[in-house]
VEXKEMAR-557377 format. One record per residue: x, y, z of N, C-alpha, C in turn. Coordinates in steps of 0.05 Angstrom, whole numbers, padded with zeros to 5 digits. Example, Ala and Ser with C-alpha at 12.3 -4.5 7.8 and 13.67 -1.06 7.14 Angstrom:
2
00264	-00114	00156	00246	-00090	00156	00264	-00066	00156
00257	-00045	00142	00273	-00021	00143	00258	00001	00157
This chain:
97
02080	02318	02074	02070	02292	02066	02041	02289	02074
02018	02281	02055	01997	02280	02062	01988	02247	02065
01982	02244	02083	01974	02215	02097	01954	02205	02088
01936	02232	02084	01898	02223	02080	01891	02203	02065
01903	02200	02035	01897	02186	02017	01900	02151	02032
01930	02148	02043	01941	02132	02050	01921	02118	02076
01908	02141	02088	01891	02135	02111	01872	02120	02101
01862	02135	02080	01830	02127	02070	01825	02094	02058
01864	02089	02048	01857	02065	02038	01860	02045	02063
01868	02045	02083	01869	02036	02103	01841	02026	02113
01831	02047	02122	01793	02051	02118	01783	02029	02098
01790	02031	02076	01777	02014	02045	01783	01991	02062
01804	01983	02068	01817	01954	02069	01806	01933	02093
01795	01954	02117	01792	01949	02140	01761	01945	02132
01750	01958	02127	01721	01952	02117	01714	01927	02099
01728	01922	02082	01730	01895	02059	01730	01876	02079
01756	01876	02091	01768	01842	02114	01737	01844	02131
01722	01861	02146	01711	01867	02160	01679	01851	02148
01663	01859	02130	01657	01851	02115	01657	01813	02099
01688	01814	02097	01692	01779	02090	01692	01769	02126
01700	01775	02147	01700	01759	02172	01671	01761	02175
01650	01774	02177	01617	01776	02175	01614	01750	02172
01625	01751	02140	01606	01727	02122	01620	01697	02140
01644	01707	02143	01654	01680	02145	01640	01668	02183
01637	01691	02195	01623	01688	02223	01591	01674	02212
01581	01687	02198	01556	01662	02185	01547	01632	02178
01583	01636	02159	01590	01611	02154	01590	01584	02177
01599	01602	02200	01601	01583	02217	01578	01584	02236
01563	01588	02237	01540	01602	02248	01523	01575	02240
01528	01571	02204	01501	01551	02201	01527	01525	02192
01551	01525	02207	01565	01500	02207	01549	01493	02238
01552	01504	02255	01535	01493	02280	01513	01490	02277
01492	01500	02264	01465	01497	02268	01462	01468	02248
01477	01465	02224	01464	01440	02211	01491	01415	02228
01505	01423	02256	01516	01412	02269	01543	01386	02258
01551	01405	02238	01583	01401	02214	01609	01384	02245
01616	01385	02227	01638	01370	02246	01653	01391	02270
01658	01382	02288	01680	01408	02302	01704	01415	02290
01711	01396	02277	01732	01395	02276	01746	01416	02250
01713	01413	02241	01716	01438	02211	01706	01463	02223
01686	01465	02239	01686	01492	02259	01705	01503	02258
01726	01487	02280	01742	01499	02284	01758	01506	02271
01776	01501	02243	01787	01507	02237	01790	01534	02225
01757	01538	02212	01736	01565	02199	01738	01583	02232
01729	01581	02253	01748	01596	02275	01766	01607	02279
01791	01585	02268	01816	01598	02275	01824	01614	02250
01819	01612	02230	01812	01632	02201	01803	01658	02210
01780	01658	02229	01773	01687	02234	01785	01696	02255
01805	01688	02263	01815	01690	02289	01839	01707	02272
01852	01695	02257	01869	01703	02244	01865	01734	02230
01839	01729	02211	01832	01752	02194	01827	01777	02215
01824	01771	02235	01816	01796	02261	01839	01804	02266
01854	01788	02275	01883	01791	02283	01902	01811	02264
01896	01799	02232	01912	01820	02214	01896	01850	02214
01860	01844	02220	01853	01865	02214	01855	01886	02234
01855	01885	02255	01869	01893	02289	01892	01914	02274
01911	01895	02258	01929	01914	02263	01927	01933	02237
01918	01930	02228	01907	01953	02205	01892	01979	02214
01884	01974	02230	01865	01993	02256	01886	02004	02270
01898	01998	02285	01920	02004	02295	01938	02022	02280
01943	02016	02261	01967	02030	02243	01947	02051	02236
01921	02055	02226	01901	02079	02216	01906	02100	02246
01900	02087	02270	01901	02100	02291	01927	02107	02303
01950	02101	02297	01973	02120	02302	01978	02133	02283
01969	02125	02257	01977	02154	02239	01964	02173	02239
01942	02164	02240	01911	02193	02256	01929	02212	02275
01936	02197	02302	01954	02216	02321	01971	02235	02305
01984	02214	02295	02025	02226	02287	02016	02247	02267
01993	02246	02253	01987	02269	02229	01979	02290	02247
01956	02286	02270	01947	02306	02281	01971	02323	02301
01990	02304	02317	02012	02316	02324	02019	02340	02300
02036	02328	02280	02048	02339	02261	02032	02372	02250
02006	02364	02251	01981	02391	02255	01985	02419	02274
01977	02405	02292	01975	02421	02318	01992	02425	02333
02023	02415	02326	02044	02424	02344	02035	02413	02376
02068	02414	02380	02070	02392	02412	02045	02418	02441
02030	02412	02443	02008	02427	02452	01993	02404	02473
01992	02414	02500	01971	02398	02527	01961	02378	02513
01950	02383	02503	01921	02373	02488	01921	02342	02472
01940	02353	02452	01956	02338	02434	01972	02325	02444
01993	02323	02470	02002	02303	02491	01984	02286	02504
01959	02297	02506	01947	02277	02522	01931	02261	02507
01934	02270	02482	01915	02259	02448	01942	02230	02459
01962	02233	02444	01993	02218	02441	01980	02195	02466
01977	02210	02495	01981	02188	02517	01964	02163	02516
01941	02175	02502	01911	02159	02501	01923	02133	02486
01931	02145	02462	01939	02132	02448	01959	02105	02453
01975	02118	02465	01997	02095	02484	01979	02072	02506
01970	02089	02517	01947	02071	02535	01935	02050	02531
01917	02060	02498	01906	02040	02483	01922	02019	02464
01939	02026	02460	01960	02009	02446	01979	01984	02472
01977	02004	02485	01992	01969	02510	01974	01959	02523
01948	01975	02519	01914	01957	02537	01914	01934	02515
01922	01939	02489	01918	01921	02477	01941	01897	02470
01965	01907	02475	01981	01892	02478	01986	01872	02502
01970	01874	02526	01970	01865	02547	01948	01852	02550
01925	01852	02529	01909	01829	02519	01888	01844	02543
C-alpha cells in the first residue's frame, strides 16, 4: 500500500487551513487596531483556535503515517525504534498540553 499520494494530500490540506488561519489572524489583527468590539474579537479567536486545533491534527496523522510507512520500509531496526519513540514522546508532549 502506498501512502505517498495520501500523504501529499494531507500536505495540500494542511497548507490551505494554514494559509486561511494567516488571513483570518489579520483579520483580527486590524479588528484590534480599528478597536471592533471584543466581543467579535473574540469570537474570530476562538475560530482560529478551532481551525488550529483541526489543523494540529492533520499534522499529526501526516506524522504518524511518515513513521508507520518508514517502519513498514526499514524493518523493526535501533534506529527505527527510536524514530517510533520520538514519535510517542511528541505525541503525549502534546497531549499533555
Amino acid at each position: 500500500m502506498n501512502a505517498k499520494p495520501e500523504l501529499d494530500e494531507i500536505q495540500k490540506n494542511v497548507l490551505s487551513r494554514l494559509r486561511k488561519i494567516e488571513g483570518q489572524i489579520r483579520g483580527i489583527q486590524n479588528m484590534v487596531q480599528e478597536s471592533k468590539e471584543c466581543e467579535d474579537i473574540l469570537i474570530q479567536v476562538r475560530a482560529v483556535r478551532s481551525a488550529l486545533k483541526s489543523t494540529t491534527s492533520l499534522i499529526l496523522k501526516r506524522y504518524v503515517a511518515t513513521c508507520y510507512a518508514r517502519l513498514q520500509e526499514q524493518g523493526d531496526t535501533p534506529e527505527v525504534r527510536q524514530k517510533m519513540e520520538k514519535t510517542i514522546q511528541v505525541l503525549t508532549n502534546f497531549i499533555d498540553g
